[in-house]
KOLKE-204269 format. One record per residue (C-alpha): residue number from 1; residue in three letters; x, y, z. Coordinates in Angstrom, 2 decimals, padded with zeros to 5 digits. Example, Ala and Ser with C-alpha at 12.3 -4.5 7.8 and 13.67 -1.06 7.14 Angstrom:
// residues 2
nr|rest|x|y|z
1|ALA|012.30|-004.50|007.80
2|SER|013.67|-001.06|007.14
END
This chain:
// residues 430
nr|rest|x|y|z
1|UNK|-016.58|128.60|070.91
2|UNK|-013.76|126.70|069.43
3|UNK|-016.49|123.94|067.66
4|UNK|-018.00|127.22|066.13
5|UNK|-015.28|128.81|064.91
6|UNK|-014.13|125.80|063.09
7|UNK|-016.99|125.70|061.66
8|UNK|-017.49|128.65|060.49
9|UNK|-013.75|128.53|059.11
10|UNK|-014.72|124.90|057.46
11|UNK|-017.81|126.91|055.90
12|UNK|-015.66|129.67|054.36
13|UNK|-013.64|127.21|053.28
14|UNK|-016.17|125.34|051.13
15|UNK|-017.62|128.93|050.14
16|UNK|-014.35|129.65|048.70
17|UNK|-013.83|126.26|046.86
18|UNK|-017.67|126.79|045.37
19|UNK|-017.44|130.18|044.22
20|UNK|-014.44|129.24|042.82
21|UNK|-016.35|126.66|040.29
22|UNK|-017.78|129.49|038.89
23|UNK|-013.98|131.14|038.17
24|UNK|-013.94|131.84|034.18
25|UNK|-011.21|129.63|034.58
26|UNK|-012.73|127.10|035.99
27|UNK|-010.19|126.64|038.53
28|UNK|-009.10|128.44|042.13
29|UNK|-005.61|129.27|042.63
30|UNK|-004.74|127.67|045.98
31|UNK|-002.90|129.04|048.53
32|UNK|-001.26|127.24|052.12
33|UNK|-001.30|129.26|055.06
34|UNK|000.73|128.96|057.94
35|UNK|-000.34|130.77|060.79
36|UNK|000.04|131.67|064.24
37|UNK|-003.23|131.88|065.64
38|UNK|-005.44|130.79|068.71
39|UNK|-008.84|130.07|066.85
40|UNK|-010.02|129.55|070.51
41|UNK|-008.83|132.99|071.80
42|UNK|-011.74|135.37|071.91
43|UNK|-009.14|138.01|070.28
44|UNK|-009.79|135.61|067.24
45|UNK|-013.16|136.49|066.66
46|UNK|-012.70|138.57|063.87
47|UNK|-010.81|135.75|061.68
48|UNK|-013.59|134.08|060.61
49|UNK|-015.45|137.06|059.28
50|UNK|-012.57|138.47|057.24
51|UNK|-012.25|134.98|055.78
52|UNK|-015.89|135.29|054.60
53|UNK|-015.27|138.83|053.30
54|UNK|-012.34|137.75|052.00
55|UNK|-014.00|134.92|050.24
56|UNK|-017.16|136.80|049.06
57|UNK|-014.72|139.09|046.74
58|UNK|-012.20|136.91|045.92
59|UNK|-013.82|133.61|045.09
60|UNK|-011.42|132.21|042.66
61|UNK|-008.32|131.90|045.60
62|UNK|-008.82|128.99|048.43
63|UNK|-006.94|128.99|051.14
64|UNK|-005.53|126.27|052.87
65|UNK|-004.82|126.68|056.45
66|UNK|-002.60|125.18|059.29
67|UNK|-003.35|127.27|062.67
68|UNK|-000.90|126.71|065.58
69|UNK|-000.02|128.99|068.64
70|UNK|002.87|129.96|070.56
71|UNK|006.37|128.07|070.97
72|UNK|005.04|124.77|068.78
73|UNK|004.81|127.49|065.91
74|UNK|008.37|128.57|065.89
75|UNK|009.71|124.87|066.70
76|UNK|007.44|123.39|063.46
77|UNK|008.45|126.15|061.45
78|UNK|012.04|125.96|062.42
79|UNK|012.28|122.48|060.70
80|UNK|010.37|123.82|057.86
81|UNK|012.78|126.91|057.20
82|UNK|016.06|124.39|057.69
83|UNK|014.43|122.44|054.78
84|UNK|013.65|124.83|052.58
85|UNK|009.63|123.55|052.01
86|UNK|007.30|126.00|053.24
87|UNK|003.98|127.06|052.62
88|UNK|002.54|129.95|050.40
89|UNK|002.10|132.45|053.19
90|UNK|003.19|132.60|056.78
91|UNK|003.06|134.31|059.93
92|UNK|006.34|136.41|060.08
93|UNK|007.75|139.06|062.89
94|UNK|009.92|141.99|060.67
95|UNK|012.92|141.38|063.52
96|UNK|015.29|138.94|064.92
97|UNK|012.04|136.50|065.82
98|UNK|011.76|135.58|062.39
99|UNK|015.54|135.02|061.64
100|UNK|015.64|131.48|060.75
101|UNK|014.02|132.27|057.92
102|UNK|014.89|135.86|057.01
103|UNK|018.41|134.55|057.40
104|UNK|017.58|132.02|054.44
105|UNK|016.00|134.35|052.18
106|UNK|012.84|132.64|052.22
107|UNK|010.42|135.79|052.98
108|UNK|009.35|138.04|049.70
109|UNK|010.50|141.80|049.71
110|UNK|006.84|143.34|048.85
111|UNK|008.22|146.76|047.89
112|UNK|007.31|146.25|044.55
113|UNK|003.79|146.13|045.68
114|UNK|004.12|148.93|047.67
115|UNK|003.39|152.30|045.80
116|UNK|002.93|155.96|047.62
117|UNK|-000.41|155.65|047.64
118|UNK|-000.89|152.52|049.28
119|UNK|001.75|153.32|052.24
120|UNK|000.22|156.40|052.56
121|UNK|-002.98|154.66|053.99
122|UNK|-001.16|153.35|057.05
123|UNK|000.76|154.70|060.15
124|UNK|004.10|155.59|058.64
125|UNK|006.05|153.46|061.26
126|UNK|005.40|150.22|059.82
127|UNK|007.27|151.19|056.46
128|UNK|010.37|151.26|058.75
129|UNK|013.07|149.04|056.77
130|UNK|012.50|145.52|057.95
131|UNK|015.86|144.19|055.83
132|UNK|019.29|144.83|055.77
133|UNK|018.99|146.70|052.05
134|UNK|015.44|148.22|053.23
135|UNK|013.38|145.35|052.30
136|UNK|009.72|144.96|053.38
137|UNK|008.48|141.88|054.53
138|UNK|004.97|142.53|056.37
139|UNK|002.38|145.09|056.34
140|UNK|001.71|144.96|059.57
141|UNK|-001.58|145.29|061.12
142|UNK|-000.92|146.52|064.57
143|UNK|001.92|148.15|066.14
144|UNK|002.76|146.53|069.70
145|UNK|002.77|149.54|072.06
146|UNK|004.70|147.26|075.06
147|UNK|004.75|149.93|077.42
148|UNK|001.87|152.15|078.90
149|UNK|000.23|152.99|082.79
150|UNK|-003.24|152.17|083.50
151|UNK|-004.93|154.63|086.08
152|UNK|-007.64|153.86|088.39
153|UNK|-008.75|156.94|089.24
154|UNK|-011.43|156.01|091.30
155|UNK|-009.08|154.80|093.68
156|UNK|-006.36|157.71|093.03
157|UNK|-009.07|160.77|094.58
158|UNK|-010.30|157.94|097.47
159|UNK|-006.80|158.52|098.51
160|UNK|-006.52|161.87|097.17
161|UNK|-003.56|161.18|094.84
162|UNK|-002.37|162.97|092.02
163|UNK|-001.26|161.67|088.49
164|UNK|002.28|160.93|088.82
165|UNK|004.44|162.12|085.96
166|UNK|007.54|160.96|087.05
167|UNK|008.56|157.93|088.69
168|UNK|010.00|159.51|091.78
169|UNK|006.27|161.04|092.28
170|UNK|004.87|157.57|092.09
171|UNK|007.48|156.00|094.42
172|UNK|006.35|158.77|097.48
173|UNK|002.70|157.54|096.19
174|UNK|003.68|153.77|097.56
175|UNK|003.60|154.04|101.29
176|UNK|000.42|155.60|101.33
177|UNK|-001.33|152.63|098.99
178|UNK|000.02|150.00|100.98
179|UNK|-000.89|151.84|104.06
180|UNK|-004.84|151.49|102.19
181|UNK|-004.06|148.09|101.33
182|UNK|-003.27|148.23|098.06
183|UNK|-000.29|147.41|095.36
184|UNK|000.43|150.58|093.45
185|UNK|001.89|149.19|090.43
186|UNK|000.58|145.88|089.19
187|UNK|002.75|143.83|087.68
188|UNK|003.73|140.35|086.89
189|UNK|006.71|138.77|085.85
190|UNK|006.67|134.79|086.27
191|UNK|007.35|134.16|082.44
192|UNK|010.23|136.37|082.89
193|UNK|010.05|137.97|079.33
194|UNK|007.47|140.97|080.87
195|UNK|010.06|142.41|082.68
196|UNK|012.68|142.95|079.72
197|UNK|010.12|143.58|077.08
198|UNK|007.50|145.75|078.92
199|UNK|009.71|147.56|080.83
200|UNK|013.74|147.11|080.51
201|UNK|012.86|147.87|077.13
202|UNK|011.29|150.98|077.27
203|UNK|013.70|152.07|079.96
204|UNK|016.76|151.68|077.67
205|UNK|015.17|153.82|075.43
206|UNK|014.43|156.73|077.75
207|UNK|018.23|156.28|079.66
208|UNK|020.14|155.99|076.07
209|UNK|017.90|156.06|073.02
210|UNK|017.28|154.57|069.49
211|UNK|020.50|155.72|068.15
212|UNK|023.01|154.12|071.49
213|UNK|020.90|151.20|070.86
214|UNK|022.18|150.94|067.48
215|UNK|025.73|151.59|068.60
216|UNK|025.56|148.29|070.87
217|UNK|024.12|146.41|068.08
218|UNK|027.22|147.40|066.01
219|UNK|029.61|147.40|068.98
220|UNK|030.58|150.70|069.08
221|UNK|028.61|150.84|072.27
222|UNK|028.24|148.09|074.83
223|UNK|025.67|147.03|077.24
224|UNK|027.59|147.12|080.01
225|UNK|027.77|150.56|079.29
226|UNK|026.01|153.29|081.68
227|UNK|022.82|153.42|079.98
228|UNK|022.11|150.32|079.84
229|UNK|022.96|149.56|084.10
230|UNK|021.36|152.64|084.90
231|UNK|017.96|151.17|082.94
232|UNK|018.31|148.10|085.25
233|UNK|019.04|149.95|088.22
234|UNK|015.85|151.75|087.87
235|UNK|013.56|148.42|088.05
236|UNK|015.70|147.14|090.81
237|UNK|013.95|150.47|092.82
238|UNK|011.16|149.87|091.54
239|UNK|011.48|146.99|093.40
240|UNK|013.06|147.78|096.40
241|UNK|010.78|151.04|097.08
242|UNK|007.64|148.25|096.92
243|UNK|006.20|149.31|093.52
244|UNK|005.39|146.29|093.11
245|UNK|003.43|143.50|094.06
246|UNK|004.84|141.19|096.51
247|UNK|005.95|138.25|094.54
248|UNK|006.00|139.98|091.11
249|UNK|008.18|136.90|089.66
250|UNK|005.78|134.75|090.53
251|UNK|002.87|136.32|089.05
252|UNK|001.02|135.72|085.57
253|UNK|-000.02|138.60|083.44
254|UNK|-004.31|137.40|084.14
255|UNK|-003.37|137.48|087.75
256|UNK|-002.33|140.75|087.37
257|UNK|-004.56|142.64|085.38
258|UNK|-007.61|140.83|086.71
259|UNK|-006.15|142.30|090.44
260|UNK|-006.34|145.58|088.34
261|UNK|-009.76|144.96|087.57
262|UNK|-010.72|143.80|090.97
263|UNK|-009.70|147.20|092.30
264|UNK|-006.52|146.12|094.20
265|UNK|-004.18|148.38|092.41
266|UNK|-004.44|152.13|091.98
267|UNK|-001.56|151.50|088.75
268|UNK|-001.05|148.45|085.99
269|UNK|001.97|148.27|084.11
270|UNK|001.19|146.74|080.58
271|UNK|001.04|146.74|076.84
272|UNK|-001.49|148.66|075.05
273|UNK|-002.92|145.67|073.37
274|UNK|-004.23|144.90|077.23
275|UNK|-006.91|147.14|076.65
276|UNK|-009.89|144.73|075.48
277|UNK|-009.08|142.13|077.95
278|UNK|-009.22|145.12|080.18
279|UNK|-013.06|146.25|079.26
280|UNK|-014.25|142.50|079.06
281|UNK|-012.75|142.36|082.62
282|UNK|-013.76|145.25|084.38
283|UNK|-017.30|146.38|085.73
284|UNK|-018.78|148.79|083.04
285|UNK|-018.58|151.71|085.61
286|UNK|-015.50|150.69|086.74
287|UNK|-014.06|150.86|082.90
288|UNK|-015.39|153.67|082.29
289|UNK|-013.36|155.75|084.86
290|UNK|-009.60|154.41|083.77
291|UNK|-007.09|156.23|082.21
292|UNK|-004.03|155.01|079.88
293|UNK|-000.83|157.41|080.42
294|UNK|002.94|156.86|079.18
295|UNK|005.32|155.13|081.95
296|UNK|006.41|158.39|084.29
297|UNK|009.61|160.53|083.27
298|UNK|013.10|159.15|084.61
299|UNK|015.93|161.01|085.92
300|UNK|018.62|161.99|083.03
301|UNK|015.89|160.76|080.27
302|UNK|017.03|161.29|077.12
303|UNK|013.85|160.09|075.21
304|UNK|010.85|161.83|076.63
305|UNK|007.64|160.06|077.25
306|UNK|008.60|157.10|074.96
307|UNK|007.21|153.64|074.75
308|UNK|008.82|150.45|073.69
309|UNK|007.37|149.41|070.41
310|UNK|007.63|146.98|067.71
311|UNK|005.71|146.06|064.55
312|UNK|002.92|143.15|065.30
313|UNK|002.95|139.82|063.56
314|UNK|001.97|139.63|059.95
315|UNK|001.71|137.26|057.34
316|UNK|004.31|137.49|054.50
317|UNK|004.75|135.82|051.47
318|UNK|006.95|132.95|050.03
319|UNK|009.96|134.50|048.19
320|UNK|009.75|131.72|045.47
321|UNK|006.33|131.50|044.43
322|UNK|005.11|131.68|040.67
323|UNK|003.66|134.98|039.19
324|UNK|000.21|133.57|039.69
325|UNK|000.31|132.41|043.17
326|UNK|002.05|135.83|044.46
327|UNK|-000.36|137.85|042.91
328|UNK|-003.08|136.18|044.53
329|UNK|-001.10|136.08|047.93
330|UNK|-001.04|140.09|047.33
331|UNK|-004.82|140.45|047.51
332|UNK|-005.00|138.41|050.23
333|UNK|-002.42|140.61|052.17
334|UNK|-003.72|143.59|050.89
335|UNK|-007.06|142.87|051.78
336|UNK|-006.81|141.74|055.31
337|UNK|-004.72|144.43|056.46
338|UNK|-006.02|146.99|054.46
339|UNK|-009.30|149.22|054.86
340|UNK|-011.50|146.56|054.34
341|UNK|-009.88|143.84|056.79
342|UNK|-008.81|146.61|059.51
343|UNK|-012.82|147.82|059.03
344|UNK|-013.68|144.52|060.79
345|UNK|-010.59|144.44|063.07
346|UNK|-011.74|148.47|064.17
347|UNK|-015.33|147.07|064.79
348|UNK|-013.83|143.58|067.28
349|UNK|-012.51|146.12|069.20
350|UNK|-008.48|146.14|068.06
351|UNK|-006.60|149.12|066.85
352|UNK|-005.44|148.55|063.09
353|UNK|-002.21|150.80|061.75
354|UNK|-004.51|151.74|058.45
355|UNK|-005.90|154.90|058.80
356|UNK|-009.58|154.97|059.55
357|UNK|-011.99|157.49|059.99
358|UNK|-012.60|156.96|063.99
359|UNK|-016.05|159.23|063.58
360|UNK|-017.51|155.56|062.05
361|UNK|-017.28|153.87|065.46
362|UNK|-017.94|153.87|068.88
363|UNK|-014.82|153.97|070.37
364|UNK|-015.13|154.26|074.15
365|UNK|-012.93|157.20|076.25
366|UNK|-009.89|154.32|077.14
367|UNK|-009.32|153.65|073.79
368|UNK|-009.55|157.16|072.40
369|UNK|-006.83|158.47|074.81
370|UNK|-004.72|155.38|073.66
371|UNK|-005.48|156.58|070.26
372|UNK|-004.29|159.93|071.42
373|UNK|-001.39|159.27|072.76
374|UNK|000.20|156.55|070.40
375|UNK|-000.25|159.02|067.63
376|UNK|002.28|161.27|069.21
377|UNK|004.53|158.89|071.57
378|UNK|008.31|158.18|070.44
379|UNK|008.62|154.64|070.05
380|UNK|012.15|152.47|071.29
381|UNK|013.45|149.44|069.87
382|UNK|011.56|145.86|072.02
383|UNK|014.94|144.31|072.86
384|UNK|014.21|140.74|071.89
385|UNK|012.74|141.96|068.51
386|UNK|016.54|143.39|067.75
387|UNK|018.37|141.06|069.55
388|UNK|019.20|136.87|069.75
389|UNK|016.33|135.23|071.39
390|UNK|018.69|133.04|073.46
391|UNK|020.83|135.41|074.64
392|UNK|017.46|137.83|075.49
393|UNK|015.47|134.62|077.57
394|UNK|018.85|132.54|078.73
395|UNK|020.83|136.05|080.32
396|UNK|018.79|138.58|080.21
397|UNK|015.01|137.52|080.96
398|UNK|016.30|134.89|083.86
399|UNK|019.01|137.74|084.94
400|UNK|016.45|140.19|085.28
401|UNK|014.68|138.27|087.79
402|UNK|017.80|137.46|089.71
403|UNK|018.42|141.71|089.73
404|UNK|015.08|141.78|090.65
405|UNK|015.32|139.67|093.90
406|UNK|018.44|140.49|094.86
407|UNK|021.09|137.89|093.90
408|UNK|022.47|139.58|091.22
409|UNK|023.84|143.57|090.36
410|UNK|022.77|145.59|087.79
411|UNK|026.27|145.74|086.64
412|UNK|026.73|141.97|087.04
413|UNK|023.70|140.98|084.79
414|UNK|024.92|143.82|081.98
415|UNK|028.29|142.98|082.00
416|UNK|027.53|139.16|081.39
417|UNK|024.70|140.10|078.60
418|UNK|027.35|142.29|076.92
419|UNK|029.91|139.10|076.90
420|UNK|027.08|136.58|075.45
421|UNK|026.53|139.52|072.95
422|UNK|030.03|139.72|071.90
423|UNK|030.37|135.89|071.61
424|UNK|027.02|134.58|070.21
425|UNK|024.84|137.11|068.84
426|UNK|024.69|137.04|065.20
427|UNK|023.85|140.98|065.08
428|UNK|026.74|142.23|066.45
429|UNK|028.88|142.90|063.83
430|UNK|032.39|141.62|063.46
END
């Protein structure tokens, strides 16, 4: 798969420089791309179409592309930023992931491309200011829902279970799925990030909110404050009441949902974006009978229902490039991740935030109650998308795993995240 979709990249490539011959110009504006992207990944499959689209209405831009994944993106990119040479476009997160080069002033504030009526074709969280004076740096394609239950229901009326909504209900629900066999909430923690992003997260927002998370940003609150111990104290029962699988630190997410799949969990904790490995996964039948519903109510929430949620990757462009160049950067944006690029996304099976007419596509009954109920759930702040990355995976990701088995307090890992906070992290404010 990887030898094809080179190729056909390679192809749309050479369409773009040979339509471009035929510019009344008689030259292509050229474009680098730097991007964060898996060409391998079968969640890739849509690339190399848009490209063509892309290229079949805009012949007179070329691209020029450098694709790497993961950690070696941010490290390369890192070096780039701290020089000051980097490419046309670039894969860029709207929080504190992208900082080395927010910091720098390096990413272009596209609010002057941004009228009413193009905003008003997209999900009106992604025009959420991304800046410190409300700037916009990425139209983002997909909003990350990080935190949502999947049901097997199959398994929930074997053993004549109801649908839990709250957590207490799904805690008496344990003995009587172990007793069967079974682990009722899949899970897996071994890269340690899962357990602060996909859940921590969300439970910060239900214990204390958007606007006490703001507060401990600032200072005026501190996370060693109640909220935030009581949100840890509530995965250390998750823990200790056997929610989880045994040896949930040592698990990887495909071990997890693929035990989901296997039907050896009657619950899986996950992100939304789960949901096509999910149906490639699962036995048609066996698909066809799960059901998506928020993480269950907490004592004392204060933020009903919610879901941790952040803006998903997008590209963004250059802050210093020429007239010329930005303007063709724009249509690029503008075209991928809007109605014509999320028309191709919508049809590989992903859930785009422009605003589609659903009744064009066969959308199966998982994805329509995700649909459903992302349109109306509140969304928190992901921690590590407001917050230091090395204070988030040195403290608190490692720390969570050491609440997690034991060896360390809820107040003992919140009181030493709140005094790396105070020390290091360049958004608390002085």
């Amino acid at each position: 798969m990887k030898k094809l979709m080179i190729g056909l990249l390679t192809a749309v490539c050479v369409l773009a420089v040979s339509c471009s011959k035929e510019n009344k110009n008689g030259e292509a504006v050229t474009l680098s791309v730097y991007m964060q992207m898996d060409l391998a990944h079968p969640m890739s499959e849509y690339w190399p179409v848009t490209l063509e689209a892309f290229a079949q209405k805009y012949p007179d831009i070329k691209l020029e592309f450098d694709y790497i994944s993961g950690e070696p993106f941010h490290d390369k990119f890192q070096a780039m930023a701290a020089s000051g040479d980097i490419p046309d476009l670039f894969t860029c997160y709207a929080g504190t992931r992208s900082s080395y080069l927010l910091s720098r002033g390096l990413v272009k504030d596209l609010r002057p491309y941004l009228d009413d009526q193009f905003k008003s074709n997209f999900n009106g969280a992604i025009w959420e200011p991304q800046g410190p004076n409300g700037e916009i740096y990425i139209v983002s394609p997909n909003i990350a829902v990080c935190t949502e239950i999947f049901v097997n229901t199959k398994l929930q009326k074997q053993l004549g279970l109801d649908m839990p909504l709250t957590l207490d209900e799904m805690i008496a629900q344990a003995p009587e799925i172990r007793k069967a066999g079974l682990t009722p909430l899949m899970f897996a923690n071994k890269a340690s990030w899962q357990a602060t992003s996909l859940l921590l997260s969300t439970l910060v927002d239900r214990t204390a909110g958007r606007a006490w998370f703001d507060a401990a940003i600032s200072g005026a609150a501190a996370f060693s404050d109640a909220p935030f111990v009581d949100a840890l104290s509530i995965i250390k029962r998750m823990v200790d009441t056997q929610l989880f699988p045994q040896g949930v630190n040592q698990l990887e997410d495909p071990e997890s949902w693929g035990a989901f799949v296997q039907g050896k969990a009657v619950y899986l904790l996950e992100a939304g974006w789960r949901i096509a490995a999910l149906k490639n996964a699962a036995a048609p039948e066996d698909y066809e009978q799960y059901q998506v519903i928020p993480f269950p109510a907490v004592n004392g929430e204060v933020n009903k229902g919610s879901s941790a949620g952040t803006l998903g990757e997008a590209l963004a462009m250059n802050a210093h490039l020429s007239k010329e160049k930005a303007d063709a950067a724009w249509k690029f944006i503008s075209f991928i991740y809007g109605e014509e690029g999320a028309d191709i996304l919508m049809k590989y099976g992903s859930l785009p935030t422009y605003k589609l007419d659903y009744s064009r596509y066969d959308i199966d009954a998982l994805n329509r109650q995700y649909i459903e109920l992302t349109g109306v759930q509140p969304l928190g702040y992901v921690i590590d998308g407001k917050m230091d990355g090395e204070g988030v995976h040195n403290i608190l990701d490692s720390g969570l795993q050491a609440v997690m088995m034991g060896t360390k307090t809820p107040e003992e890992l919140a009181s030493e995240y709140e005094a790396w906070v105070a020390a290091n992290d360049p958004v608390r404010k002085k």
